[in-house]
C-alpha positions in Angstrom: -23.4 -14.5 63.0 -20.0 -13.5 61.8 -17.9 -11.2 63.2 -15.1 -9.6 60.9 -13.6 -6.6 62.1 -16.0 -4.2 63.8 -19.3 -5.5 62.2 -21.2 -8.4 63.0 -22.8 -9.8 59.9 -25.6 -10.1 58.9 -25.7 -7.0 59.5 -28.0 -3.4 58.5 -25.7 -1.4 56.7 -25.9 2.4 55.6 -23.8 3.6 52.2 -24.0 7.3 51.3 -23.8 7.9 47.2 -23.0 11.5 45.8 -23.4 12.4 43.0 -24.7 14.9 40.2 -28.5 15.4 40.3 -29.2 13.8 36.9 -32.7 12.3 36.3 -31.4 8.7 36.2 -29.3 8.8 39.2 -31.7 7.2 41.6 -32.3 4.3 39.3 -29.0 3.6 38.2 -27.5 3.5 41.9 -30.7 1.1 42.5 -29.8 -1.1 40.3 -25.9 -0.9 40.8 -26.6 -1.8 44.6 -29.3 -4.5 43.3 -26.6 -6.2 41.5 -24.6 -7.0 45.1 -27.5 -7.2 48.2 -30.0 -9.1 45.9 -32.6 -8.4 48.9 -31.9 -4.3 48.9 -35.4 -2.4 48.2 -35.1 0.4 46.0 -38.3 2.6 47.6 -35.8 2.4 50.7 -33.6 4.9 49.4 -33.8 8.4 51.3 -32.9 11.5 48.6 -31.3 14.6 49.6 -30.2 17.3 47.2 -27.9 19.8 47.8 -28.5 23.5 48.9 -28.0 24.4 45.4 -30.2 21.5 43.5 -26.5 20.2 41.4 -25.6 17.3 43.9 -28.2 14.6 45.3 -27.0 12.5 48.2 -28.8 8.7 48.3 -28.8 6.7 51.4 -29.1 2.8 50.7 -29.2 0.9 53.5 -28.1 -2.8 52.7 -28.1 -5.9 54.6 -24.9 -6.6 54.0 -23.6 -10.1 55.3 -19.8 -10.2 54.9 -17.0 -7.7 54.5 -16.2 -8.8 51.3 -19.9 -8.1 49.8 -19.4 -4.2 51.1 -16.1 -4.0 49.3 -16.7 -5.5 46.3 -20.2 -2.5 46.7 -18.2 0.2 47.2 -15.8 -0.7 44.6 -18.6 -1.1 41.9 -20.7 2.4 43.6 -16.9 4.4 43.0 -16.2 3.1 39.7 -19.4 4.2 38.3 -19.4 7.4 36.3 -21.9 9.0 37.7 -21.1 8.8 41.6 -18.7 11.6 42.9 -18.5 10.0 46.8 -18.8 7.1 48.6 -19.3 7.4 52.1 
């Protein structure tokens, strides 16, 4: 195990992606976080959508195993144009 920072890696790790509730969203999330944890199951993702049906909020949990993997993630999940937040 490595430890960098806070995290230990390998570790489980939980990204939330907002973003408008378009029909593809799911899928194209799935295969943006496919691209960078090669092991990341796509029928893991929880699905929330907003109070008013415009928004959906995706959990994908990831095992990530370095800090460098997670940033180079989140920078590819907030470049996309269809993803609003990154949490």
């Amino acid at each position: 195990m490595e430890k960098q920072g806070l995290l230990e890696f390998p570790c489980d790790f939980p990204l939330k992606i907002m973003g408008t509730a378009a029909p593809d969203f799911a899928q194209a999330i799935a295969a943006v976080v496919g691209e960078h944890a090669r092991d990341f199951d796509p029928a893991t993702i929880e699905m929330r959508a907003s109070s008013g049906g415009k928004y959906l909020s995706l959990t994908c949990t990831v095992r990530a195993t370095s800090q460098a993997q997670l940033d180079t993630l989140y920078r590819a999940l907030t470049s996309h144009p269809m993803v609003k937040v990154v949490l």
